[in-house]
N, C-alpha and C positions, 0 to 999 in steps of 0.2 A: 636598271629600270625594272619595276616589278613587274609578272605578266600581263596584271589589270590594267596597271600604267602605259605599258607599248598597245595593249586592246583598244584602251581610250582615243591613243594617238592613230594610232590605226582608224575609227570610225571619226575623227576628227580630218583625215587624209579624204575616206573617203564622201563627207563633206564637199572637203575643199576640190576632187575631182568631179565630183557629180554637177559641181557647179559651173565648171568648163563644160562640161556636156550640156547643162542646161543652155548656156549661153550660146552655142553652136547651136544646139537643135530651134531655141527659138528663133533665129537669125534664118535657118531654114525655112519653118516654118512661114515666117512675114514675108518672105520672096515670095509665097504663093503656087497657085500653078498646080501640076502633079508631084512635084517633086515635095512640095510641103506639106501636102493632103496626107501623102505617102507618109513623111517624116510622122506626122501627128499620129497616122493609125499604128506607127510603126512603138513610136512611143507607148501608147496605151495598149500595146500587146505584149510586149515587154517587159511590161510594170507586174501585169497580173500573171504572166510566165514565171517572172522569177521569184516572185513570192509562191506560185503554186508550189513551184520544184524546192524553194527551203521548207516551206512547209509538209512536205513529201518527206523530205531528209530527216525533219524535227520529228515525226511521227513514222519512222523508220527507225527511230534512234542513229542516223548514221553520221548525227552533229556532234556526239558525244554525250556523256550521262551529267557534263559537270555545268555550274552557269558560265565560267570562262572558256569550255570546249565549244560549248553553244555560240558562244559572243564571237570565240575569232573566227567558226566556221559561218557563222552569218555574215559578218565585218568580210570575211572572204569571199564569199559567194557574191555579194554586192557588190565590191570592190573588180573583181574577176567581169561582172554585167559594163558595169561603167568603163573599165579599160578599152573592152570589146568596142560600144559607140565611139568613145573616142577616136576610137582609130578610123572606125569606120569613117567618122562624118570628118576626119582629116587629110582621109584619103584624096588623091587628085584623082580627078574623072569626070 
């Protein structure tokens, strides 16, 4: 597989994770309570954290100079955000 081709598959993965996250967090959410209130602010700090920090790194240069060093370190950096919730909101507690 070419690098482009495992890149592609790679942000096609992290799709198909994001959207178990999704699905957990809105489930949270609908429960209510402080515990959803939480989830929702939790979500929208999150979003704008991890975007600041790639965009930190993309004007750092520290993604790399090329469009496919860019792609997997972004594809990573997102992918690396979504594993972290998952676990989180998987955890017992």
């Amino acid at each position: 597989m070419t690098a482009w081709a495992t890149a592609g598959w790679d942000w096609w993965m992290l799709g198909a994770e994001a959207a178990t996250v999704m699905t957990m967090r809105t489930i949270r959410i609908a429960a209510g309570g402080p515990v959803g209130a939480r989830e929702a602010e939790l979500m929208v700090t999150e979003k704008a954290l991890a975007a600041i920090e790639l965009q930190t790194r993309f004007l750092t240069g520290a993604i790399g100079s090329s469009p496919l060093a860019a792609t997997q370190a972004s594809v990573s950096h997102y992918r690396r955000k979504v594993a972290a919730n998952r676990r989180r909101l998987s955890a017992k507690g």
